[in-house]
C-alpha positions in Angstrom: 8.4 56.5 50.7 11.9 56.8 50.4 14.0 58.0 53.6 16.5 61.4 53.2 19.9 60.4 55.6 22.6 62.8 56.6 26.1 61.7 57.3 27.8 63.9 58.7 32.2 64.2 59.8 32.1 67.3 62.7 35.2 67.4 65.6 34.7 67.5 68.9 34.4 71.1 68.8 31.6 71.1 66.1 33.9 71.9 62.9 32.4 70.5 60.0 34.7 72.2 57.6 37.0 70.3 55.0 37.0 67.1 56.5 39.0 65.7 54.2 41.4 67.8 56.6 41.1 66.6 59.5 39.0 62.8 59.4 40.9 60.6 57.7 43.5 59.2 60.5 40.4 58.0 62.0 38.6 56.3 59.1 39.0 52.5 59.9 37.8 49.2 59.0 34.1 50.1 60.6 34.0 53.4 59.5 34.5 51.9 56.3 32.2 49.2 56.8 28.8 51.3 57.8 30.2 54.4 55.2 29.4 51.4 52.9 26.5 50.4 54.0 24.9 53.6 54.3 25.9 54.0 50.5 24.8 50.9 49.0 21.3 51.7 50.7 20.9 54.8 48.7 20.2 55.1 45.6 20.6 58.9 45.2 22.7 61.9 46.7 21.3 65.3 47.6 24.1 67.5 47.8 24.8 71.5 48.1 26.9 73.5 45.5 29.7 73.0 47.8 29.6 69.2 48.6 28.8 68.8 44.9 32.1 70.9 43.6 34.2 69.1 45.8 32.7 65.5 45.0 32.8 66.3 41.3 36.4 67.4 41.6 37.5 64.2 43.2 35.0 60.7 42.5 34.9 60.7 39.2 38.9 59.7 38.5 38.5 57.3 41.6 37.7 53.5 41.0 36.1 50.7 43.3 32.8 49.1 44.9 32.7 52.8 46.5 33.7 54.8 44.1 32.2 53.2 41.2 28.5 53.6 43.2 28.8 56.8 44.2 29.8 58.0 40.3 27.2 56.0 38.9 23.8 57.0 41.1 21.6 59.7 40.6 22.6 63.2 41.8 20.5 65.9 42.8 22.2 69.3 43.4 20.6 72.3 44.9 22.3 75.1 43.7 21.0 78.6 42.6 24.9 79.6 41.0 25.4 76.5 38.9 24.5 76.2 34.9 23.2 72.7 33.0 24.6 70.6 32.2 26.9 69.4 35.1 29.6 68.1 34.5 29.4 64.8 37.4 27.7 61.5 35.4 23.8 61.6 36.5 23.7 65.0 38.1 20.2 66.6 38.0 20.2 70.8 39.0 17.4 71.2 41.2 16.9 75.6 41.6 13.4 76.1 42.6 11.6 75.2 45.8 13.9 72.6 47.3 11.5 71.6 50.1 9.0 71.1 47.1 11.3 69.5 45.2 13.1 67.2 47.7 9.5 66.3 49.0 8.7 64.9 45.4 12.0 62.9 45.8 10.9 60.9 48.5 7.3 60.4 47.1 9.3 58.1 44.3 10.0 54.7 44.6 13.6 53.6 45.2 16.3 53.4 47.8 17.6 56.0 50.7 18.8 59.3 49.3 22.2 60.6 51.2 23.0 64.1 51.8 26.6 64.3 52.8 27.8 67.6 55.3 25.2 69.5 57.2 25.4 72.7 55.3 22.5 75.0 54.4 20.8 72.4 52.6 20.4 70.0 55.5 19.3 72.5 57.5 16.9 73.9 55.0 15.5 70.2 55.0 15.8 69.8 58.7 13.6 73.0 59.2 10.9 71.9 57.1 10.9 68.4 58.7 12.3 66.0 55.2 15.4 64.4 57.2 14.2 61.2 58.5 17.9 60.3 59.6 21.0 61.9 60.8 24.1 60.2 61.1 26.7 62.7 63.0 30.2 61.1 63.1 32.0 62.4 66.0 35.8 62.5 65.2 38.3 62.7 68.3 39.8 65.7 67.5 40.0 69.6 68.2 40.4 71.4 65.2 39.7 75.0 66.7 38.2 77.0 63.3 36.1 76.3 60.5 32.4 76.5 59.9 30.5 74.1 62.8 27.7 72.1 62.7 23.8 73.6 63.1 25.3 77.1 62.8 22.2 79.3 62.6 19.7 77.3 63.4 16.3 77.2 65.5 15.9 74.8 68.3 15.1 71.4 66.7 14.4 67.9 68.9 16.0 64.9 68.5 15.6 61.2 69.0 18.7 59.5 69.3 18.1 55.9 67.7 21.4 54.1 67.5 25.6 54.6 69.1 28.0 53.4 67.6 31.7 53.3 68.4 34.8 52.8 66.2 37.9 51.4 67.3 40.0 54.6 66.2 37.2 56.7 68.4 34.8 58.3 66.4 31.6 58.0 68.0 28.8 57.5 65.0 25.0 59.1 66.4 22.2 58.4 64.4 19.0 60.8 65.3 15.9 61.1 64.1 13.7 64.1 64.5 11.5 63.5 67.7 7.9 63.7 67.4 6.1 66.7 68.5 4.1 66.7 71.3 
């Protein structure tokens, strides 16, 4: 069964807003490093209207081990707003059930599939227990507005599973949702 992974950019205070803002000072040679390796894992993204407008906007014109993976794997997008076809290379609407459809996902062979952000799909997924990984990258800063992380949501357990610590000091937590007692 395949695995669903979050990665996620938030501040210190929780903002997971734009962080093409506010992250990128701190992206180093390790960030880079495991941002790859989480990639080339995956064979699919899961993304929200949101991440997906963004993403579309930007990857396509970009070139590059990084780039040229991320334009060329398969994309689901959950969106109940947006019309077929999309414009992003590989980009598969998904509008009904999304826990349904997302569960069928992982039931198919093939590699990780990444959700980037922790917007209203993550959470969606998170509540009906389909993340099998989050990856929370905690940047060193204090950007004081801007949506934040988990806004909204019920009390869910965690299990971390792995720390790690760039040298520009974002802390990277990995979690995995604990088992129920």
């Amino acid at each position: 069964m395949r695995r669903i992974i979050v990665s996620t950019f938030a501040t210190l205070d929780g903002v997971i807003e734009a962080p093409q803002n506010w992250s990128f000072k701190y992206f180093d040679e390790e960030a880079v490093r495991f941002a790859s390796e989480q990639l080339f894992a995956a064979d699919a993204l899961l993304l929200g209207r949101e991440t997906y407008e963004v993403f579309a906007a930007s990857w396509p014109s970009r070139t590059g081990d990084f780039a040229d993976r991320i334009n060329s794997m398969a994309k689901y997008i959950v969106s109940t707003t947006l019309k077929e076809p999309l414009e992003w290379t590989n980009s598969t609407l998904i509008k009904g059930n999304v826990a349904e459809e997302v569960s069928r996902l992982k039931q198919q062979p093939g590699q990780d599939i990444l959700i980037y952000g922790t917007g209203r799909l993550a959470q969606t997924l998170l509540h009906h227990g389909l993340i099998d990984e989050h990856h929370l990258w905690i940047v060193p800063i204090i950007w004081g507005s801007g949506t934040r992380i988990f806004e909204g949501m019920e009390t869910t357990n965690l299990e971390l599973v792995q720390t790690k610590t760039l040298p520009l000091g974002t802390v990277i937590l990995s979690h995995k949702l604990a088992q129920q007692e």
